[in-house]
C-alpha positions in Angstrom: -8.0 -7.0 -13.3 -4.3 -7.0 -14.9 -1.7 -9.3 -13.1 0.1 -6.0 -12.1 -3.1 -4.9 -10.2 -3.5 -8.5 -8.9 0.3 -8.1 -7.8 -0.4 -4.7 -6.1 -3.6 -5.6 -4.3 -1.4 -9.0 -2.9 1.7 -7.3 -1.9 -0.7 -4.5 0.1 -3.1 -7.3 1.4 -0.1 -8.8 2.6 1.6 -5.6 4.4 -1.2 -5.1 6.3 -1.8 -8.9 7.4 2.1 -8.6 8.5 0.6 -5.3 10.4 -2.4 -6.7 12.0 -0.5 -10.5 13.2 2.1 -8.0 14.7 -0.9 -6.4 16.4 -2.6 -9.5 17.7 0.5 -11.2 19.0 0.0 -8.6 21.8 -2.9 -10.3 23.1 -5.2 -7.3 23.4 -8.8 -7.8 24.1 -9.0 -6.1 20.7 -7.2 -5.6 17.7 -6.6 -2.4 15.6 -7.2 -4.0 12.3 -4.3 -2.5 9.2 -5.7 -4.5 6.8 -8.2 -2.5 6.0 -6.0 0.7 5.8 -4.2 -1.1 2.7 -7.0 -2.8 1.1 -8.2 0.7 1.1 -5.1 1.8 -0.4 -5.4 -1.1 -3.0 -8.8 0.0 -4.1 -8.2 3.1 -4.3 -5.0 2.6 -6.4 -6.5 0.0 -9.0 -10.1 1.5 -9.1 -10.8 -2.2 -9.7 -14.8 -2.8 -10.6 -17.3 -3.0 -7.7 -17.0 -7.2 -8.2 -13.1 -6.6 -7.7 -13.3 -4.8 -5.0 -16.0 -7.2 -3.4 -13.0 -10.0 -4.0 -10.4 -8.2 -2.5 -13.2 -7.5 0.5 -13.3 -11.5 0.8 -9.7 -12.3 0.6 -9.4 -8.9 3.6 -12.0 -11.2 5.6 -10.8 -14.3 5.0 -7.4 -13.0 6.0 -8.5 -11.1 8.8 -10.5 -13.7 10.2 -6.9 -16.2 10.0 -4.6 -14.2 12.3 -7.6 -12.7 14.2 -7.8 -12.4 18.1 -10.9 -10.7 18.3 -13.5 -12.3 20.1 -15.7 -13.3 17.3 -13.1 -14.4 14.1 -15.6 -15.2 11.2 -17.7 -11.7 11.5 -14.4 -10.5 9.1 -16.1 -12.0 6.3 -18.8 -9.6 6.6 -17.0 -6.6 7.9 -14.0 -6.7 5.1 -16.8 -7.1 1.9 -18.4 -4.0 3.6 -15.5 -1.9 4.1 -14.0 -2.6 1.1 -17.7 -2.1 -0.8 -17.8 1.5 1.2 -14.0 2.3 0.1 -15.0 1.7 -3.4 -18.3 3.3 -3.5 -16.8 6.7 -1.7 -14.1 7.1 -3.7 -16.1 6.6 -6.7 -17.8 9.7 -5.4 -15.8 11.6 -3.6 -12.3 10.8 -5.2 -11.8 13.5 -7.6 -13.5 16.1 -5.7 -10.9 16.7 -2.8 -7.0 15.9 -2.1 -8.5 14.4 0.9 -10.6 11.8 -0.5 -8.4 8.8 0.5 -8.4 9.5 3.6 -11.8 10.7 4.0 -12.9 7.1 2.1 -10.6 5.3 4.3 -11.9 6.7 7.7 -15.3 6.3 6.7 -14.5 1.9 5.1 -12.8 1.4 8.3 -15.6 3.1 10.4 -18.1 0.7 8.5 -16.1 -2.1 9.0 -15.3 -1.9 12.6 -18.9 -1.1 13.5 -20.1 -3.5 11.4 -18.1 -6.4 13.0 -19.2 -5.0 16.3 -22.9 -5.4 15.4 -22.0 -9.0 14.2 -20.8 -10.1 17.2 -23.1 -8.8 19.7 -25.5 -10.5 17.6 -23.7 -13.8 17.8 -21.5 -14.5 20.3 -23.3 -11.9 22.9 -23.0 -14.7 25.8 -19.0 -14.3 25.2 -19.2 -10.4 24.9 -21.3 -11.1 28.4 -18.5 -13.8 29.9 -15.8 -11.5 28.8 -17.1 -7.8 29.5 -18.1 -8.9 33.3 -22.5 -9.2 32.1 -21.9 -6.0 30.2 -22.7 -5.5 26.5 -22.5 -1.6 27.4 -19.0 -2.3 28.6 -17.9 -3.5 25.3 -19.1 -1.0 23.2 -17.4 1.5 25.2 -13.6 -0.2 24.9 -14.7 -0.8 20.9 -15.7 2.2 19.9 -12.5 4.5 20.8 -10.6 1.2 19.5 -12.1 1.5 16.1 -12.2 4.9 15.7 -8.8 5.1 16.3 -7.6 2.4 14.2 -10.0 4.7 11.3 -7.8 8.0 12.1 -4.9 6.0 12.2 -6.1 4.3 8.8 -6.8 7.3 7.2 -3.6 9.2 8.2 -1.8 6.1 6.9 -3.2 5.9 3.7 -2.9 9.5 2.9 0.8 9.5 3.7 1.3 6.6 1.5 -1.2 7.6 -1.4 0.5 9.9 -3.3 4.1 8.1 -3.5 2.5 4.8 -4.6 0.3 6.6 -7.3 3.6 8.3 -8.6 5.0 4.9 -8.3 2.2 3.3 -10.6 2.2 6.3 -13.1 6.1 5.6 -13.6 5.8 1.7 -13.8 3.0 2.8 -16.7 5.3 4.7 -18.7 
């Protein structure tokens, strides 16, 4: 990866840490995470190589996991890897068939992510989910799941705004 990529990936990662600490000083149960709507962006802006985008996964986790509220912190380092592994694997597919595809690849990274970090924690820290959701896994999964796919539309919507400016912006910093 070139320092300029390097540079873009760390000033994105870095918007959307700003984003989600914003988010989590209002002490919801649960946080909409925006990291993952510019580590998205990142990806999809480099095309880095499936190890790349795997690293940018970890440093989304580690990141994530730092200025996290949720109730389970360290499930980011799985989540992030696999959101960021579905970002670059969809794109790779889907990118130059429609105008859509970051947004489409976004929705469906952030989908994976969220879902996956559910799954993580009711697997771990289910007596918390228990302690906190009143003895109710089933009441969890019903405030989490409009949570993360709102944060995915919101994601998506973001990225697609913001796609085709940056991209111009690269193409002229290339020329």
């Amino acid at each position: 990866m070139k320092s300029k990529d390097i540079a873009i990936v760390g000033i994105l990662l870095a918007v959307g840490a700003i984003l989600r600490y914003f988010l989590a000083m209002l002490h919801t149960p649960l946080t909409p995470n925006m990291i993952i709507a510019f580590y998205c962006l990142a990806i999809i802006l480099i095309r880095p190589n499936i190890y790349e985008a795997l690293g940018i996964g970890i440093v989304a986790g580690i990141l994530s996991m730092l200025i996290s509220s949720s109730i389970f912190p360290p499930a980011n380092l799985v989540s992030e890897p696999l959101g960021a592994l579905t970002c670059f694997g969809l794109y790779a597919l889907i990118g130059t068939r429609t105008k859509l595809a970051p947004a489409v690849t976004t929705f469906i990274a952030t989908l994976v992510s969220g879902f996956s970090f559910a799954i993580i924690a009711i697997l771990l820290v289910s007596a918390t989910i228990l302690a906190a959701f009143h003895g109710s896994i089933g009441a969890f999964v019903i405030v989490f799941v409009p949570i993360v796919v709102i944060t995915a539309v919101f994601n998506a919507i973001i990225v697609e705004i913001l796609y085709l400016p940056s991209s111009r912006v690269l193409v002229r910093g290339q020329e």
